[in-house]
C-alpha positions as CSV (number, residue, x, y, z in Angstrom):
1,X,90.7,175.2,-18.1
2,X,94.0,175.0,-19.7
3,X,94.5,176.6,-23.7
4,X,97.4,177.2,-25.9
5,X,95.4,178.6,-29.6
6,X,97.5,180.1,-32.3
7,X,96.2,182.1,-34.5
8,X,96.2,184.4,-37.7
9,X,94.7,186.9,-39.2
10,X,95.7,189.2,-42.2
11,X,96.9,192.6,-42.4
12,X,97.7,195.3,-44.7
13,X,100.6,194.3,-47.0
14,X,102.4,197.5,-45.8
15,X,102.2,196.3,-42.1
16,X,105.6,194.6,-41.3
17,X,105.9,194.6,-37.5
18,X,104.1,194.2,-34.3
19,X,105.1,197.7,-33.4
20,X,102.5,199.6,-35.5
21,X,100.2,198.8,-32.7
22,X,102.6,200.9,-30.7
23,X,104.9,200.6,-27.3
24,X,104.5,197.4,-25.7
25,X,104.1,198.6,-22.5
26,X,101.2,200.3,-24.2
27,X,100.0,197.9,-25.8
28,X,99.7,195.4,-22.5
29,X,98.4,198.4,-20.9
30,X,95.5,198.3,-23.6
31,X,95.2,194.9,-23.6
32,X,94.9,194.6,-20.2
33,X,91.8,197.1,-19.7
34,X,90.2,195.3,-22.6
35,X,90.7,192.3,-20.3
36,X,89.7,193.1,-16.8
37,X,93.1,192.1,-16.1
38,X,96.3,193.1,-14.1
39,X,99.6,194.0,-16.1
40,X,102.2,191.6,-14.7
41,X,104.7,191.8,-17.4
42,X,105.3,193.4,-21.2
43,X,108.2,192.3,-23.0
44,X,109.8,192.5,-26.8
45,X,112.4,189.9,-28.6
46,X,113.9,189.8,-31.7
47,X,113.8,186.6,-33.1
48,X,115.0,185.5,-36.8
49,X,114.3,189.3,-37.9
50,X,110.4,189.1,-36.3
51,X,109.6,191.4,-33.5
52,X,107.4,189.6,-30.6
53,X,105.5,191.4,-28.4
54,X,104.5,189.4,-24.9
55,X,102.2,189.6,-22.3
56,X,101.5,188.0,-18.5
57,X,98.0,188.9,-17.6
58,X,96.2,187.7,-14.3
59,X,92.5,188.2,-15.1
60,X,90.0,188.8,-12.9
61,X,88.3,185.7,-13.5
62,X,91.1,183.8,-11.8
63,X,92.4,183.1,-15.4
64,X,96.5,183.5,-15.9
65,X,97.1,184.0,-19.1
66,X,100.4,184.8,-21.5
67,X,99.7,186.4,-25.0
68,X,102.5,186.8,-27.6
69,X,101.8,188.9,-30.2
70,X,104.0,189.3,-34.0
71,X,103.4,189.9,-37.9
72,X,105.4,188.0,-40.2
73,X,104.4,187.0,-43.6
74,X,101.4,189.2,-43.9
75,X,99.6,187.9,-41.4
76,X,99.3,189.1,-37.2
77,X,100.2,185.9,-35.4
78,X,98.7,185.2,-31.9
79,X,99.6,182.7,-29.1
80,X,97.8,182.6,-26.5
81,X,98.4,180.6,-23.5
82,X,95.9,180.3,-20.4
83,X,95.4,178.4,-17.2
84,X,93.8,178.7,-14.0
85,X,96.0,181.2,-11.3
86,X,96.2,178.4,-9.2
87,X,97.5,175.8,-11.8
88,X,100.3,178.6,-13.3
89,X,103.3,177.6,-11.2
90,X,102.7,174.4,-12.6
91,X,102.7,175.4,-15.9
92,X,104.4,178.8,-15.9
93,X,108.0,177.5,-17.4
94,X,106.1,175.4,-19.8
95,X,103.9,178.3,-21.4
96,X,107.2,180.1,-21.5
97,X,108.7,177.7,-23.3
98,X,106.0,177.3,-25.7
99,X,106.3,180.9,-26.5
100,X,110.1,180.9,-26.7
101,X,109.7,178.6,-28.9
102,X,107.1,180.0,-31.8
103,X,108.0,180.5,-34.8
104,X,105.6,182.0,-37.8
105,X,106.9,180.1,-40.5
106,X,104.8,179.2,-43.6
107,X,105.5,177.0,-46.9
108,X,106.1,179.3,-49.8
């Protein structure tokens, strides 16, 4: 039971940033209810001009699961990485780095 999924959907063309949907700690808050899921951590980057908005969620199914949230390019960009709580020290750093790493980018 391990997943990283990216994906996108589109948005208005006047939505530009992550932070319509509104505070992060908010929005994990939100997110977290919808979940059945624990808060761990909520936290916001800047990266190449694109504000990220990401999650750590332990779920009550025994699910561990990062979420990283963005708009760039008209579309709401979503990468969502999940394991097993008893596999995530294991794979913690590596989900990390997977999200470090993302970068909406699409050919004009």
């Amino acid at each position: 039971r391990e997943n990283v999924k990216i994906s996108s959907s589109p948005v208005k063309s006047t939505t530009s940033s992550i932070d319509v949907l509104g505070e992060v700690q908010e929005v994990g808050l939100k997110l977290a209810a919808k979940r059945d899921a624990k808060l761990i951590k909520a936290e916001e980057r800047i990266t190449d001009g694109i504000l990220f908005y990401k999650f750590d969620f332990a779920i009550n199914d025994g699910t561990h699961q990062l979420l990283q949230l963005c708009v760039n390019k008209g579309k709401v960009w979503s990468l969502d990485a999940n394991t097993t709580e008893k596999r995530w020290s294991k794979r913690e750093e590596m989900y990390n780095n997977i999200l470090g790493s993302f970068l909406p980018k699409l050919a004009a």
